[in-house]
C-alpha positions as CSV (number, residue, x, y, z in Angstrom):
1,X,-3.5,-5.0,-8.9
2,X,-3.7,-7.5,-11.9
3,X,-3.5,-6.1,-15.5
4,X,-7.1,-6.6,-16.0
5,X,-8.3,-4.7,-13.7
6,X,-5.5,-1.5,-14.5
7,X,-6.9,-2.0,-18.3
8,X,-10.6,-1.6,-16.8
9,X,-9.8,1.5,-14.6
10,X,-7.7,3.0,-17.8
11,X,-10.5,2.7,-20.2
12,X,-13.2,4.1,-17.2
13,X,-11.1,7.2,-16.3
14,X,-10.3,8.3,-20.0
15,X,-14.3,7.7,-20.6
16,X,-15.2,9.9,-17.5
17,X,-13.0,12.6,-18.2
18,X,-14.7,12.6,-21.8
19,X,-18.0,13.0,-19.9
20,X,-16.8,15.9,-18.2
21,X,-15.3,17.8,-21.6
22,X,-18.5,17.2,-23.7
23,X,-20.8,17.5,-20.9
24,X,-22.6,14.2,-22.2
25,X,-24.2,13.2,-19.2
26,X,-25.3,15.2,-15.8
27,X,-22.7,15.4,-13.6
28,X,-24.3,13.5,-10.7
29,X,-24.1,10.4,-13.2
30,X,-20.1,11.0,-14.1
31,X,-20.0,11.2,-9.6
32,X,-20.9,8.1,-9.6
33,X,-18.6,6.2,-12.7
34,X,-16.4,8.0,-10.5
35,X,-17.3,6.6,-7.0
36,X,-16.6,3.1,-8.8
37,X,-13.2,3.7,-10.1
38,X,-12.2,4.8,-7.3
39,X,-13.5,2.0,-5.7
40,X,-12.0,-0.4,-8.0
41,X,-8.3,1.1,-7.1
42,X,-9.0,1.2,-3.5
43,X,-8.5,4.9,-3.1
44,X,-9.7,5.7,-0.1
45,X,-9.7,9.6,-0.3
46,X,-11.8,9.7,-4.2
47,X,-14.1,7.3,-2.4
48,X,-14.9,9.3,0.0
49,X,-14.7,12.8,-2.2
50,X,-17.0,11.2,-4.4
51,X,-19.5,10.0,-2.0
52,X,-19.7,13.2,-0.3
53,X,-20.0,14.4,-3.7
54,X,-23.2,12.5,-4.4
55,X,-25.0,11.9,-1.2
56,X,-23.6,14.9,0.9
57,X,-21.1,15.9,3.7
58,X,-21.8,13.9,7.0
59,X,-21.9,16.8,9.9
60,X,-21.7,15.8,13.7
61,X,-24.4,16.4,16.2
62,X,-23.1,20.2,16.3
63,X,-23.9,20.6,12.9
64,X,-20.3,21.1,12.2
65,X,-18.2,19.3,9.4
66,X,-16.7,15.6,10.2
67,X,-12.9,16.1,10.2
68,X,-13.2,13.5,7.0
69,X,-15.8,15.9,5.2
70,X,-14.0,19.1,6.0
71,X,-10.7,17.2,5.0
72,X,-12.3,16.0,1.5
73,X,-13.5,19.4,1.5
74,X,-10.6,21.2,0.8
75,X,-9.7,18.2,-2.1
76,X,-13.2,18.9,-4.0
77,X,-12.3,22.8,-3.8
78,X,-15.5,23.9,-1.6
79,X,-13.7,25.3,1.2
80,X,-13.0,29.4,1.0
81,X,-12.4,32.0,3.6
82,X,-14.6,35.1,4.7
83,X,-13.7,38.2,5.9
84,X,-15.3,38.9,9.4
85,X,-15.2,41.1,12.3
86,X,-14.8,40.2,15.5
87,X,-14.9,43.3,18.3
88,X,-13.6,45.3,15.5
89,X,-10.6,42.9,14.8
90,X,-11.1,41.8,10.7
91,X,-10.2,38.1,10.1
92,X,-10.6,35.6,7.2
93,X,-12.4,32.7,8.6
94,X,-12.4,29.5,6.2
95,X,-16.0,27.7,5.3
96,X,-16.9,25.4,3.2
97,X,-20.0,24.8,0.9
98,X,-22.0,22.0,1.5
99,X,-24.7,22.1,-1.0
100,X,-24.0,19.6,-3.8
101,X,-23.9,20.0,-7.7
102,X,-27.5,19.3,-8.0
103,X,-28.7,21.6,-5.2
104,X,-26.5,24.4,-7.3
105,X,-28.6,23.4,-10.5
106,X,-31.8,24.0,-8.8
107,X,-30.8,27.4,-7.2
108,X,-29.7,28.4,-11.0
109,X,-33.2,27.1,-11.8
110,X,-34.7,29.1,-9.1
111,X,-32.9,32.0,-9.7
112,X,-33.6,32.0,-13.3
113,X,-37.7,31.8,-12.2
114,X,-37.1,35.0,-10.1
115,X,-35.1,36.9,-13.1
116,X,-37.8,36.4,-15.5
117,X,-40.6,37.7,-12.8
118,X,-38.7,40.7,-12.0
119,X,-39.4,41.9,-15.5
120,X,-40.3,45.6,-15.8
121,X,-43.8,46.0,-17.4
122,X,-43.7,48.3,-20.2
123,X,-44.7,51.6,-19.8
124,X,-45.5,54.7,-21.9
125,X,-44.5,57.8,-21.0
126,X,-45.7,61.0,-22.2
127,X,-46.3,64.9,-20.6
128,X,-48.7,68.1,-22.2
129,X,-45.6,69.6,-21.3
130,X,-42.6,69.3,-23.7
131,X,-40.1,71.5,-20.9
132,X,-41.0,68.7,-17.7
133,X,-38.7,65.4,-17.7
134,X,-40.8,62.6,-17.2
135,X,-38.0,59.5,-15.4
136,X,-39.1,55.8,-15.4
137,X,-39.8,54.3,-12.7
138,X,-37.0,52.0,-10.8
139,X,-38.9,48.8,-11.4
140,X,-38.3,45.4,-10.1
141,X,-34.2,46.8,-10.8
142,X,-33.3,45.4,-7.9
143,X,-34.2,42.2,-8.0
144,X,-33.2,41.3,-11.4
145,X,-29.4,42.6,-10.3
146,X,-30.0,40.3,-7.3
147,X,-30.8,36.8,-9.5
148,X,-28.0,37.5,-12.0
149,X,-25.6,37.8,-8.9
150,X,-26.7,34.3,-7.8
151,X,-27.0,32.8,-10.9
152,X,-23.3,33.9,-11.1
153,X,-22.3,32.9,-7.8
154,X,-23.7,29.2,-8.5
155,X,-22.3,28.7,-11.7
156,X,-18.4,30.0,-10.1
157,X,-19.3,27.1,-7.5
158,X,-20.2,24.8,-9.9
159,X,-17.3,25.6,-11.9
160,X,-14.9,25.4,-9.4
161,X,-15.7,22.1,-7.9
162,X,-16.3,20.0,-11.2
163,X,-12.9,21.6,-12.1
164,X,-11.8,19.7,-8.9
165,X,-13.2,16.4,-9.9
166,X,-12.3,16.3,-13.3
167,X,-8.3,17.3,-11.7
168,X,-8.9,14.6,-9.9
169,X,-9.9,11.7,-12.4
170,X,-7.1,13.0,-14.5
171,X,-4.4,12.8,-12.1
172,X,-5.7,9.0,-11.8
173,X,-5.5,8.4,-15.7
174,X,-1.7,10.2,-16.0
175,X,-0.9,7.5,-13.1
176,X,-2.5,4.9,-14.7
177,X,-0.9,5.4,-18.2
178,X,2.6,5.9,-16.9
179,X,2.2,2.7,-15.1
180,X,0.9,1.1,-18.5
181,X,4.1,2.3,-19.9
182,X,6.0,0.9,-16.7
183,X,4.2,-2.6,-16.9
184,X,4.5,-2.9,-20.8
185,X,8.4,-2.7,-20.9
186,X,8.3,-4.9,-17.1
187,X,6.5,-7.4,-19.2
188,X,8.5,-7.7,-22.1
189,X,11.7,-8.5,-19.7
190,X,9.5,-11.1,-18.1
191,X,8.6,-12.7,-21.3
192,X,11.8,-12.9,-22.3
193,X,12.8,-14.3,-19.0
194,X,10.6,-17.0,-18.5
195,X,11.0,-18.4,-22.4
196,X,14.6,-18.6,-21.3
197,X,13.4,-20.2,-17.8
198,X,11.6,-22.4,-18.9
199,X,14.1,-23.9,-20.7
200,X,16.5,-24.0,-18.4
201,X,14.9,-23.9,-14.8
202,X,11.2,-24.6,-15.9
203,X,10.9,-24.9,-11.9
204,X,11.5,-21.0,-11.5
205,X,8.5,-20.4,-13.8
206,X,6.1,-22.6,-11.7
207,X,7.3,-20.3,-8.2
208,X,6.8,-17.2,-10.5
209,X,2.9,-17.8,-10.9
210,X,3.0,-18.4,-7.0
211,X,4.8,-15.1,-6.8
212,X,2.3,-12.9,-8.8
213,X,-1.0,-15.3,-6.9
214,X,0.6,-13.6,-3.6
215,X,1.2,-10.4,-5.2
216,X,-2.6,-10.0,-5.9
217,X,-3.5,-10.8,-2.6
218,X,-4.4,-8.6,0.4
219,X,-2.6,-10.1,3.0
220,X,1.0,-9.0,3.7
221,X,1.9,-12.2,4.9
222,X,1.5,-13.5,1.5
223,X,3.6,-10.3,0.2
224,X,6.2,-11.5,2.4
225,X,6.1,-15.2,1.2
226,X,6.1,-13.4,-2.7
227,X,9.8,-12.4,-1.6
228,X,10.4,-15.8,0.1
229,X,9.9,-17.5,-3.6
230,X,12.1,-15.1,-5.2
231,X,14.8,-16.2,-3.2
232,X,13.9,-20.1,-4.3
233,X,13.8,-18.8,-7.5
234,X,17.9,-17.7,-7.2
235,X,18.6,-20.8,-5.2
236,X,16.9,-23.2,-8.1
237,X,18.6,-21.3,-10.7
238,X,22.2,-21.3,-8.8
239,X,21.1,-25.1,-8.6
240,X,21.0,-25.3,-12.7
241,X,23.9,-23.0,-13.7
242,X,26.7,-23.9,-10.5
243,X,25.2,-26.8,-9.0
244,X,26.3,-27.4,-5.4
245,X,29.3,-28.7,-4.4
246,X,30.4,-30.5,-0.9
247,X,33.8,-29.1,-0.7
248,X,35.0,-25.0,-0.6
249,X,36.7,-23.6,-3.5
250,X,39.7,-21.4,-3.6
251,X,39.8,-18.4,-5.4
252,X,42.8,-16.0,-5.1
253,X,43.5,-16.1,-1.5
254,X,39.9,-16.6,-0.4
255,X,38.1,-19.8,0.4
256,X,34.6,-20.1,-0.5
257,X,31.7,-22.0,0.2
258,X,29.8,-23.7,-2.5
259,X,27.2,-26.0,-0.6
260,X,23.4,-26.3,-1.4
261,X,22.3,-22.9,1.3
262,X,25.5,-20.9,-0.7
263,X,23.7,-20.2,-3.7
264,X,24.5,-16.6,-3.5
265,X,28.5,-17.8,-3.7
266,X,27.5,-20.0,-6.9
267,X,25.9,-17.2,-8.5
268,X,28.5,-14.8,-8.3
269,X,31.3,-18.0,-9.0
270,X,28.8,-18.8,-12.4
271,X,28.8,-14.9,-13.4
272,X,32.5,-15.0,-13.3
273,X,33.4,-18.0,-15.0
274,X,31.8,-15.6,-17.7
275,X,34.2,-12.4,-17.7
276,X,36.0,-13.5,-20.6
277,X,32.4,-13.3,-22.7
278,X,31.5,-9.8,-24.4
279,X,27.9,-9.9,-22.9
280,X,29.8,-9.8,-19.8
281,X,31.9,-7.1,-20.4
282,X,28.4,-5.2,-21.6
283,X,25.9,-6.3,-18.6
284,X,28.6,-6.2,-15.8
285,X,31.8,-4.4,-16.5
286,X,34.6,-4.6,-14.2
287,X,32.5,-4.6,-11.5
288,X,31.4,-7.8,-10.4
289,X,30.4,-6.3,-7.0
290,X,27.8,-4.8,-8.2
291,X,25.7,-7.8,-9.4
292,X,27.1,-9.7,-6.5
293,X,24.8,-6.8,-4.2
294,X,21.9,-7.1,-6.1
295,X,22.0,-10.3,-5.2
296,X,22.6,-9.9,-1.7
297,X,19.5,-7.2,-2.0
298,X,17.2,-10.4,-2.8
299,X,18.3,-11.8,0.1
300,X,17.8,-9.3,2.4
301,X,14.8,-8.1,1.5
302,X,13.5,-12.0,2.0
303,X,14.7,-12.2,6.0
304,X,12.8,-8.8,6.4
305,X,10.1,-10.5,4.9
306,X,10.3,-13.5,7.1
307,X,9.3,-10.5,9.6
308,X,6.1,-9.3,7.4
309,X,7.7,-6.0,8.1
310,X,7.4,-5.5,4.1
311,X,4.5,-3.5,2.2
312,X,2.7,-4.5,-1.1
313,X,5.2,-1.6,-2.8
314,X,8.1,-2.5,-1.3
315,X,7.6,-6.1,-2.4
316,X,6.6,-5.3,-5.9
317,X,10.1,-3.7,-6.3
318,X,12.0,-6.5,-5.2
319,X,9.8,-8.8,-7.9
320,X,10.9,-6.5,-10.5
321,X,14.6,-6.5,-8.8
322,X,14.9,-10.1,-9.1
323,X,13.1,-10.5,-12.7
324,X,16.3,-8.1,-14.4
325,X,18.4,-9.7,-11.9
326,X,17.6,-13.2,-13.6
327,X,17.7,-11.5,-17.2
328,X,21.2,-10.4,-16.6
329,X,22.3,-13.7,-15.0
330,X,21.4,-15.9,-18.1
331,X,22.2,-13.4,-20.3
332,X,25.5,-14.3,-20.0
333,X,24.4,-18.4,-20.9
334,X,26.3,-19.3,-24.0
């Protein structure tokens, strides 16, 4: 997901769950802003809770709950359990309410109607007698007790659920600004990469755009072929720091490859002709392994890519991977 679009959803999920604390607009209006943010992330559950939400839960032929509605159910907080008896064996069986927010309003409204019916007429009572105990009459007692109950009732539904969705939209604006967070510091390593890059490798910048063009894509054959140019990427910078060489070199007891395809080798041979430097010391230690893997990480991950056996999140990381990767490597460029 571009940065645009993470902005947009930031600034629509802090709005809605200002709608929900100030109760500024009716709720089936905040369903809906929250239908499209959802929508906008591609989250298929919220989609779905906050259709259900707005136009109903689908039931099959039986007039029983879709497995998708009674799933989403339990998300939005509806479902509950009863306690029943069956041949004088008690069990709690779970339901789940159906009626939406709305149809709660209007029962309230109803209820209310019935409440203010059931009012007593008033009514003087009086005897000759001043010994005889004249009682009131019950009245319309009954019903008034009945209405408050389901004015109650709805309101602990209505409660509970919008307590649900507003859950809900926060969760999605905590992820949201942690990922800010994430993507402000990722992109002020990149910055500083590229303006180094550019100067260096300007070619690496150029298969970075094709990089993040893939990234925003929807096809994981293109995530795969993200991973394919961070490879090029290494390979074009081993090109600019330890260009290629026909013949092996000989370090300690080992021979080693330094051809055009050994880029990994040239890498590694560049990073140590460093060690004597104090950024070094700081970014690798005594350790050169360790770099040496993260390199050979890149790599891997790009033949299991040539597979498209890789996921949008899996290739993100290895982006991110090879961006510090490159900010250690010409770190260490006098």
């Amino acid at each position: 997901m571009n940065s645009d679009r993470i902005n947009e959803c930031t600034k629509l999920s802090e709005e809605i769950l200002k709608n929900f604390e100030l109760s500024e607009i009716p709720v089936s209006k905040i369903i809906l802003k929250c239908l499209r943010l959802c929508r906008l992330l591609n989250d298929e559950d919220g989609i779905l809770l906050f259709l259900y939400e707005s136009s109903g839960y689908p039931e099959t032929e039986d007039q029983l709950m879709t497995n998708d509605a009674w799933r989403i159910a339990k998300i939005a907080g509806r479902r509950h359990f009863v306690k029943e008896k069956t041949d004088g064996v008690e069990k709690n069986t779970e339901y789940a309410k159906t009626q939406l927010i709305a149809e709660f309003e209007e029962l309230i409204d109803s209820a209310k109607i019935r409440l203010a019916a059931a009012k007593d007429p008033d009514i003087a009572l009086s005897s000759a007698n001043p010994n005889q105990f004249v009682g009131a009459p019950l009245g319309n007692f009954q019903e008034r007790s009945n209405a408050i109950n389901s004015i109650k009732e709805y309101q602990k539904w209505i409660q509970k659920i919008t307590g649900n969705l507003y859950n809900y939209i926060l969760n999605i604006y905590n992820n949201l600004i942690y990922g800010n967070i994430v993507e402000d510091t990722f992109t002020n390593a990149r910055l500083s990469v590229n303006s180094k890059l550019e100067k260096i490798c300007p070619e690496a910048i150029r298969k970075f755009v094709s990089v993040y063009d893939n990234m925003d894509s929807e096809n994981p054959e293109d995530w795969a072929n993200a991973i394919h140019s961070c490879r090029r990427i290494l390979l074009d910078l081993a090109d600019v720091l330890y260009p290629p060489r026909d013949e092996p070199i000989t370090v300690g007891k080992k021979t080693i490859k330094v051809g055009p395809e050994n880029y990994i080798n040239r890498l590694v041979q560049f990073i140590d002709s460093k060690s004597e430097s104090e950024t070094f010391k700081r970014i690798v230690g005594s350790d050169l392994n360790s770099i040496g893997e993260r390199i050979d990480a890149v790599y891997n991950a790009s033949n299991k890519g040539t597979h498209n056996e890789v996921d949008r999140e899996e290739a993100s990381r290895y982006i991110i991977h090879t961006y510090l990767l490159i900010s250690d490597i010409i770190s260490l460029i006098d």
